[in-house]
C-alpha positions as CSV (number, residue, x, y, z in Angstrom):
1,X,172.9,101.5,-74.3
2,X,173.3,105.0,-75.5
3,X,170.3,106.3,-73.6
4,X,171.5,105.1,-70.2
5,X,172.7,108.1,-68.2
6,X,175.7,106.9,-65.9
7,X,175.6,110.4,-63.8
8,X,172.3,109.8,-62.3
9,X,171.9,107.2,-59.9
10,X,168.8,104.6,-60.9
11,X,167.0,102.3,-58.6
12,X,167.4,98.9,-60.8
13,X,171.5,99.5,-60.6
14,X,171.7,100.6,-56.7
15,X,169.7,97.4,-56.3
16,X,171.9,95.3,-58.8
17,X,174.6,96.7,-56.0
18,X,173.1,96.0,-53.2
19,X,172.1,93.0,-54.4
20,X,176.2,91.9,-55.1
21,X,176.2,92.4,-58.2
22,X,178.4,93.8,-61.0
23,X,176.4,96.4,-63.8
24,X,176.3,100.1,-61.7
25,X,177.9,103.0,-62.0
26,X,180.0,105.3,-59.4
27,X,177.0,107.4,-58.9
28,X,174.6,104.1,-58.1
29,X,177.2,103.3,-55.7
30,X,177.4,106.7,-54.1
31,X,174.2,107.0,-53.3
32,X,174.1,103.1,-52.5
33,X,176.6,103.1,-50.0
34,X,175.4,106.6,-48.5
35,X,171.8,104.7,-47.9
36,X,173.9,102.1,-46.6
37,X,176.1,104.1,-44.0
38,X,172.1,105.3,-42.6
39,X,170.3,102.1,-43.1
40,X,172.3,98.9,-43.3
41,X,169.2,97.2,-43.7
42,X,168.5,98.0,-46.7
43,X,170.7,95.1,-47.6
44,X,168.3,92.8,-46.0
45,X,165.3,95.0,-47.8
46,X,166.7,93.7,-51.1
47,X,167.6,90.4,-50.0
48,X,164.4,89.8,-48.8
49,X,162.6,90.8,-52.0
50,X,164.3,88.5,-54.1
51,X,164.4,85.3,-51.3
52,X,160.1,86.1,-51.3
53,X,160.7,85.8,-55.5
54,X,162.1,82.8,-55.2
55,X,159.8,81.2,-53.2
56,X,156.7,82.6,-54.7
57,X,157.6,81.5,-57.9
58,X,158.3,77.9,-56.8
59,X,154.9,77.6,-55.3
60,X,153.1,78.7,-57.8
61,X,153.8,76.5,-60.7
62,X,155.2,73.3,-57.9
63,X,151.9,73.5,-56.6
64,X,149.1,76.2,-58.0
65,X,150.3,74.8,-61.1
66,X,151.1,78.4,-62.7
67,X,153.3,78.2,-66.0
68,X,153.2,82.0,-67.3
69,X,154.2,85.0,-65.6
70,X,153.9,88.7,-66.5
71,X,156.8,89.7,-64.6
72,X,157.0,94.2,-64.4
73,X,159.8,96.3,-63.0
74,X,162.0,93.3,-64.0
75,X,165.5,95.3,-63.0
76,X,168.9,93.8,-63.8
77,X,169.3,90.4,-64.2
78,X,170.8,88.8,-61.3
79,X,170.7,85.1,-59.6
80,X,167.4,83.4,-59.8
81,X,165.6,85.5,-62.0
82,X,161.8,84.7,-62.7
83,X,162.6,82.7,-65.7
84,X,165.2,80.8,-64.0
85,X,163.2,79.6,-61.1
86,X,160.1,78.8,-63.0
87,X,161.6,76.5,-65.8
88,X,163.4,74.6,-63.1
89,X,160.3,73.2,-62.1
90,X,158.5,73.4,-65.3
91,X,160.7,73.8,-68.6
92,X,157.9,74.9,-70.4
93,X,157.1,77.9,-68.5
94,X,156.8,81.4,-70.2
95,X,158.0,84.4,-68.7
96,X,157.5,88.1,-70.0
97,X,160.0,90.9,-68.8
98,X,159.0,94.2,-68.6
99,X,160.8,97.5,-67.9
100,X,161.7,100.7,-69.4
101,X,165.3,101.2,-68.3
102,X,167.9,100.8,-71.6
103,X,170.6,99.2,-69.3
104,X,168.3,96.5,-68.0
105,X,166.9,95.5,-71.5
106,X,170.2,95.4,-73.2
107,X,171.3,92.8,-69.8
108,X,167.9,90.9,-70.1
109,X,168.1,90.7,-73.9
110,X,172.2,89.3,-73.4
111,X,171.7,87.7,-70.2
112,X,168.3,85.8,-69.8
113,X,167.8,82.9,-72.5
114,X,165.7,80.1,-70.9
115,X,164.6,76.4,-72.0
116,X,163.9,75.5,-75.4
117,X,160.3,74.2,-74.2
118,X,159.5,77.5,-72.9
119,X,159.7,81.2,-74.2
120,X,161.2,84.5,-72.5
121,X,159.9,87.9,-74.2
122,X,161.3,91.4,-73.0
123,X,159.3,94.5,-73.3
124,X,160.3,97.8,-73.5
125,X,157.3,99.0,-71.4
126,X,156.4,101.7,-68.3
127,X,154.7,100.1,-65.5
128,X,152.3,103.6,-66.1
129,X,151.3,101.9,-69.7
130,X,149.2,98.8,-68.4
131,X,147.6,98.9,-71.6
132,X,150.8,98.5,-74.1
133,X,151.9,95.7,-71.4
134,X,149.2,93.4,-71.9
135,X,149.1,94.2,-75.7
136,X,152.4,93.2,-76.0
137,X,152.9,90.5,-73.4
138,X,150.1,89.0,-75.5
139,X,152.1,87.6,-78.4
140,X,153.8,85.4,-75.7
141,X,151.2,84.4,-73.0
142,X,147.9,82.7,-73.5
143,X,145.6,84.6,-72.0
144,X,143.0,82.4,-71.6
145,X,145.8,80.6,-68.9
146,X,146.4,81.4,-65.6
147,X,149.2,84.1,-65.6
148,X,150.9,85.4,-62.6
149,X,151.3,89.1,-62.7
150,X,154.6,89.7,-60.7
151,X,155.3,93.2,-59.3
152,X,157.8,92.7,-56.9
153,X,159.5,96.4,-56.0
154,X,157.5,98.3,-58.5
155,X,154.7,100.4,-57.3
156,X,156.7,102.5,-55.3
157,X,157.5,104.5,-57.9
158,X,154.0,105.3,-59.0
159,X,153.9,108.3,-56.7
160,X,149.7,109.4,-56.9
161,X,148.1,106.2,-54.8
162,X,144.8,105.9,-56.7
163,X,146.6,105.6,-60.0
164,X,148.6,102.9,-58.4
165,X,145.6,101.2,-57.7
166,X,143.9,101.6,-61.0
167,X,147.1,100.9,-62.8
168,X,147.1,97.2,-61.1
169,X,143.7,97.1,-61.4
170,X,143.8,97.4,-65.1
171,X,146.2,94.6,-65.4
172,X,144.7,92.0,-63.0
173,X,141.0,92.8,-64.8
174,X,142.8,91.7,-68.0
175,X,143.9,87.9,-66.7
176,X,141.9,84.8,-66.3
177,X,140.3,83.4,-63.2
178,X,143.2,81.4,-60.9
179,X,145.9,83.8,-62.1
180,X,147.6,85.4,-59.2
181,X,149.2,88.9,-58.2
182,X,152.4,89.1,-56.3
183,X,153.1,92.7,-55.4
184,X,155.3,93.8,-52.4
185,X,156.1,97.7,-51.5
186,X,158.3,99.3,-49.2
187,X,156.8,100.0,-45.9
188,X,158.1,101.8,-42.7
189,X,156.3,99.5,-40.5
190,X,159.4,97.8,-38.7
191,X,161.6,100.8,-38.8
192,X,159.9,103.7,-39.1
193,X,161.1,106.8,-38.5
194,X,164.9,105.4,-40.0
195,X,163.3,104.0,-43.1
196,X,161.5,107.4,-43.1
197,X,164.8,109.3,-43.6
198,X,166.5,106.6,-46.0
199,X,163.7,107.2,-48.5
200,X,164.4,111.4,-48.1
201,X,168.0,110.8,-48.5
202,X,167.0,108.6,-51.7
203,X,164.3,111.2,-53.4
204,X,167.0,114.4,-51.8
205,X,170.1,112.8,-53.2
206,X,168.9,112.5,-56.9
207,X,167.6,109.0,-56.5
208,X,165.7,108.1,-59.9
209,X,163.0,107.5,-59.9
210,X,161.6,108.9,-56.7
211,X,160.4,106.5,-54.6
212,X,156.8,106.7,-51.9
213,X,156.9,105.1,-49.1
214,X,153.1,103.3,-47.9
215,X,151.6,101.8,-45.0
216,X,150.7,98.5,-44.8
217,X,147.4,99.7,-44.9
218,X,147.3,101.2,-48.0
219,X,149.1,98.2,-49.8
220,X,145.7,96.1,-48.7
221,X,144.3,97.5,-51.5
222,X,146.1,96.4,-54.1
223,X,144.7,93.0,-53.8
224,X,141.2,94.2,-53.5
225,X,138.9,91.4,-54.6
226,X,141.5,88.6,-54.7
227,X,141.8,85.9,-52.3
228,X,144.9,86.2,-50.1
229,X,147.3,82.9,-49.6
230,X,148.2,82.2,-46.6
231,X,150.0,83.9,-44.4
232,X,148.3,87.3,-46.1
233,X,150.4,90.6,-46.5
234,X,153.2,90.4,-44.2
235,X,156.6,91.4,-44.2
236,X,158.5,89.4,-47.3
237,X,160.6,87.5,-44.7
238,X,158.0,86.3,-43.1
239,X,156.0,84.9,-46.2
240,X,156.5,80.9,-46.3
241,X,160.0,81.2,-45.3
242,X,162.6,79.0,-46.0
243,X,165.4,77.6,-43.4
244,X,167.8,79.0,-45.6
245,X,166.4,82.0,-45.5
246,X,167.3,85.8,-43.6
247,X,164.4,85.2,-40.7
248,X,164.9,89.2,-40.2
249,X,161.9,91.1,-40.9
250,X,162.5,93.7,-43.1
251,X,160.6,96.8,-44.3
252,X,158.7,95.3,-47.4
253,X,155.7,93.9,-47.0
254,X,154.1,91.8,-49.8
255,X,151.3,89.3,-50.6
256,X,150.4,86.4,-53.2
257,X,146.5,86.4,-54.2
258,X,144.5,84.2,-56.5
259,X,142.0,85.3,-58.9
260,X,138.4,83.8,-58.2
């Protein structure tokens, strides 16, 4: 993990922190907790990301019947990861892991080992590369399957908007009729102007990578073409939710979509 630079705070270890977990440095929680002392909810934001995970994943292979998952800005392994949740309901489900952070592959490659029926690869891969990610993720899944192309927390770091789209254009033009896209994005549309400033405190304070905020309006887009599941692109709390689950809305909204 020599290439991991502890002095600059990164997204995948502020969220490990806000998350609960253990693998950050001082200067992820700094700027974590000086989000935090603005926007407590940010808490929730990250929460609610990884609650919508969870259930996504169970639906679709408990019911759309989805074994393989392309799974991109994968971040620190925590509870419940993609792999984890999949080959509970199917042990032969096979997950690819990608990211380009050298503290989240060195976890992933020590942390995340899955059923003997299925497979887990981990690429070392920017989201910005779609074409090295399918290359790659190839030697794993069959792409003449159904693959669900997770991107959960992801796009909002692709700052220019119409390479965002082409970028997950690219990769859902590369997968097989019934695969699916599950993309959320941060939003301002329950907080606004507070979630506003949180971001500028993130991108001013040294925050890596920088992060854009969108509207709800421009996330549409990204599932141009695709049919929408019920209930559409809503606010991750509100997508199939869960007893157990945080019923506050929070300020990500996200979608699942199937490939006709």
């Amino acid at each position: 993990m020599s290439d991991v630079n502890s002095s600059v705070p990164h997204s995948a270890r502020i969220w490990n922190y806000w998350l609960g977990g253990k693998d950050f440095y001082p200067a992820d929680k700094a700027m974590g907790d000086q989000i935090m002392e603005f926007f407590p909810e940010i808490v929730e934001n990250a929460r609610g990301n990884r609650y919508f995970l969870c259930r996504v994943v169970r639906h679709l292979v408990a019911d759309a019947g989805v074994t393989q998952f392309l799974d991109v800005g994968t971040g620190l392994p925590t509870a419940d990861n993609t792999h984890e949740i999949a080959q509970r309901v199917d042990p032969a489900s096979r997950i690819v892991y990608v990211d380009n952070d050298p503290l989240v592959l060195a976890h992933a490659h020590a942390l995340l080992t899955g059923t003997p029926e299925g497979a887990i690869a981990y690429l070392d891969a920017d989201v910005e590369d779609p074409d090295k990610i399918l290359r790659e993720a190839a030697e794993t899944l069959d792409f003449d399957k159904p693959i669900a192309l997770v991107m959960v927390g992801i796009m909002q770091f692709v700052k220019d908007l119409d390479r965002a789209y082409a970028i997950v254009r690219r990769l859902v033009e590369a997968l097989p009729s019934g695969s699916h896209l599950v993309l959320t994005h941060p939003t301002n549309a329950v907080r606004g102007a507070r979630m506003d400033e949180a971001v500028r405190q993130w991108n001013e304070g040294g925050g890596s990578p920088e992060l854009t905020l969108r509207t709800v309006a421009e996330v549409e887009p990204f599932f141009a073409g695709l049919d929408l599941l019920d209930p559409g692109l809503v606010s991750t709390a509100d997508w199939r939710p869960d007893l157990a689950d945080d019923p506050l809305k929070v300020d990500d909204h996200g979608a699942v979509a199937r490939k006709p």
